[in-house]
C-alpha positions as CSV (number, residue, x, y, z in Angstrom):
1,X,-4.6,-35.9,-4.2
2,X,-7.0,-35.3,-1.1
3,X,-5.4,-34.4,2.6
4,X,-7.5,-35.2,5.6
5,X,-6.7,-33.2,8.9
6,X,-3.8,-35.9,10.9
7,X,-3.3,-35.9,14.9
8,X,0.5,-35.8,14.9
9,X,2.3,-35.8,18.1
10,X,4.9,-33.0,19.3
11,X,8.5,-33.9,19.8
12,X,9.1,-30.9,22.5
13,X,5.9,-30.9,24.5
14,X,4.4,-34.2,23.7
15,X,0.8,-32.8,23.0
16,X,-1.0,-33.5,20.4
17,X,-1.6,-31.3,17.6
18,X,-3.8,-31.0,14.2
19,X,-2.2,-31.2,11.1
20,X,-5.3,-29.7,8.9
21,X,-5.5,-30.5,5.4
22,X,-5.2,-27.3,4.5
23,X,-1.6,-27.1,5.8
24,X,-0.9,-30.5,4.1
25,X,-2.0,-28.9,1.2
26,X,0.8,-26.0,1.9
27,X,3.3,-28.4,2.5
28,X,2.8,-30.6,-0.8
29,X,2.9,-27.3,-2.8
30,X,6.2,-26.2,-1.1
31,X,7.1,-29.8,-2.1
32,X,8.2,-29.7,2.0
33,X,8.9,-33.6,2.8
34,X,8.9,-33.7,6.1
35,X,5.3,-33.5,8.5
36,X,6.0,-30.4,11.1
37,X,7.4,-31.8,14.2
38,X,6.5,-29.7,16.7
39,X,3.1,-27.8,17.9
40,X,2.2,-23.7,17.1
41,X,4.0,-22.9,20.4
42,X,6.5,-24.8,20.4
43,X,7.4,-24.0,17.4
44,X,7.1,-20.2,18.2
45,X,8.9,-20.8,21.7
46,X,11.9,-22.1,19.7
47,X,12.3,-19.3,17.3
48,X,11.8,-17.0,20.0
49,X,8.5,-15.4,18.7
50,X,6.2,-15.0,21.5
51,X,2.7,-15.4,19.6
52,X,-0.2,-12.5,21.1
53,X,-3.3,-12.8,18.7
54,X,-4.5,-9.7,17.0
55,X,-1.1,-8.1,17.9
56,X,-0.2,-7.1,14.5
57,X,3.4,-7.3,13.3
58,X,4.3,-7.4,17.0
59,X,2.7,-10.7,17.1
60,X,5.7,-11.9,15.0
61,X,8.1,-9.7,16.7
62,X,8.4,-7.3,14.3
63,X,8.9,-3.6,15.5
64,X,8.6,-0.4,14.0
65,X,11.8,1.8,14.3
66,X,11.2,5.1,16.0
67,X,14.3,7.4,15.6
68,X,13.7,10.8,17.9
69,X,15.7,13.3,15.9
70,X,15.0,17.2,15.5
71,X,13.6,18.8,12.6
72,X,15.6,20.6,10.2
73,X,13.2,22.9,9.0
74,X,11.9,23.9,12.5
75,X,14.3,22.2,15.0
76,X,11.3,20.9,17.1
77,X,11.7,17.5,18.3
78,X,9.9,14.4,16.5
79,X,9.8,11.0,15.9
80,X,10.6,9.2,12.8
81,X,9.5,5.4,10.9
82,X,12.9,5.5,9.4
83,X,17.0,5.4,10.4
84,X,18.0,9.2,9.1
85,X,20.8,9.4,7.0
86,X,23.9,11.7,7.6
87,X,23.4,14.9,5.2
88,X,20.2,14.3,4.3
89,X,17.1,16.5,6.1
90,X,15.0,15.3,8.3
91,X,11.3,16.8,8.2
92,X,8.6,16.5,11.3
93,X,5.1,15.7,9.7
94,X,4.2,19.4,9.6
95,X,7.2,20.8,7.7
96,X,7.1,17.5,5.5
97,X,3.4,18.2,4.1
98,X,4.0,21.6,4.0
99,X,6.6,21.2,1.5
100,X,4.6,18.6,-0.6
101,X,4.0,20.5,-3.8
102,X,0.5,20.8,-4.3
103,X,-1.4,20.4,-7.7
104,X,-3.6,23.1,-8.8
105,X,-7.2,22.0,-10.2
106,X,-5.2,22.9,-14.0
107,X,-2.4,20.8,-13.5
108,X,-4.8,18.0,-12.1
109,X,-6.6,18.5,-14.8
110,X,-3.3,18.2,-17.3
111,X,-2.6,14.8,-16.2
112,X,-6.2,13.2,-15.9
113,X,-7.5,12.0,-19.9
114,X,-10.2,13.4,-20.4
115,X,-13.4,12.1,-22.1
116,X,-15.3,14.4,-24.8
117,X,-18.5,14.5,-22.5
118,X,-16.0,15.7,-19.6
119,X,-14.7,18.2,-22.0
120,X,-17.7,19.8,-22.6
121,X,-18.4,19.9,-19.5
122,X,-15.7,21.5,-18.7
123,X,-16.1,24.4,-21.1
124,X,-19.6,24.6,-20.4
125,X,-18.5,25.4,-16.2
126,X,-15.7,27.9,-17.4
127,X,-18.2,30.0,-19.5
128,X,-15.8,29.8,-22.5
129,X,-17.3,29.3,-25.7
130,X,-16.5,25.9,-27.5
131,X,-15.1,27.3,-30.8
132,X,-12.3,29.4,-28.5
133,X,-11.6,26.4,-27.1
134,X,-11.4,23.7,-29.7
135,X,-7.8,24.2,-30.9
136,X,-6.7,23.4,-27.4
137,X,-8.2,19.9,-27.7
138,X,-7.3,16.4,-28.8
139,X,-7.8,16.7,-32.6
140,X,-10.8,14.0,-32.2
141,X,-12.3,15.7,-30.0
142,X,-11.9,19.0,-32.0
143,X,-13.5,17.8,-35.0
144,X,-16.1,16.1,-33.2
145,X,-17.6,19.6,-31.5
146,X,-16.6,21.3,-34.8
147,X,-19.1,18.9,-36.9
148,X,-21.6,19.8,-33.8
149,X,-21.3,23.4,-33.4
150,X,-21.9,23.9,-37.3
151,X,-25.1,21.8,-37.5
């Protein structure tokens, strides 16, 4: 089925408005039935949403919540994205990153596969030899540098 753009007219305002193929497209997917009815803004004037381009979520009047509250760890005041919860602490970005755990390059290391060229590498940086190291590895890997250390 092919949609060409439609001048409808708006029941609030009167104006004229566009009704792009595009959104006729939109509407026949949504199996909507009905055309719209009304303009952009007078559709936004009714549901209350004042519309300010390149606004963001504040366009659609959406808000971020702010909560002031005082930090638990240090007790200086700061804002917050979220509602806090009774009982549970409530951290100012400082005290929040500073309690992060952070990884140590081994622990990194644990969790990221690595490949047998990497491996090498790897030994090769540390100045450990390869046969102290090859129990430690995959057993794929180990008999892959075996087979190569012997020849």
């Amino acid at each position: 089925m092919e949609f060409v753009d439609r001048l409808l007219t708006c029941n609030d305002c009167g104006g004229e408005f566009i009704f792009t193929a595009g959104e006729q497209l939109f509407f026949f997917d949504k199996q909507f039935k009905n055309d719209p009815k009304r303009c952009k803004p007078c559709k936004s004037r009714r549901s209350g949403v004042v519309a300010r381009p390149g606004s963001g979520p504040a366009a659609a009047g959406l808000s971020r919540t702010e909560t002031r509250t005082s930090c638990s760890a240090c007790g200086i005041d700061t804002t917050v994205p979220f509602k806090p919860t009774q009982g549970r602490p409530v951290l100012c970005r400082q005290c929040f990153q500073s309690q992060r755990p952070v990884m140590s390059p081994a622990r990194v290391a644990e969790q990221v596969p690595l490949t047998l060229g990497s491996q090498i590498t790897a030994l090769v940086g540390t100045g450990t030899t390869v046969s102290n190291r090859i129990s430690e590895m995959p057993s794929s890997s180990a008999d892959v540098l075996a087979s190569a250390s012997q020849a």
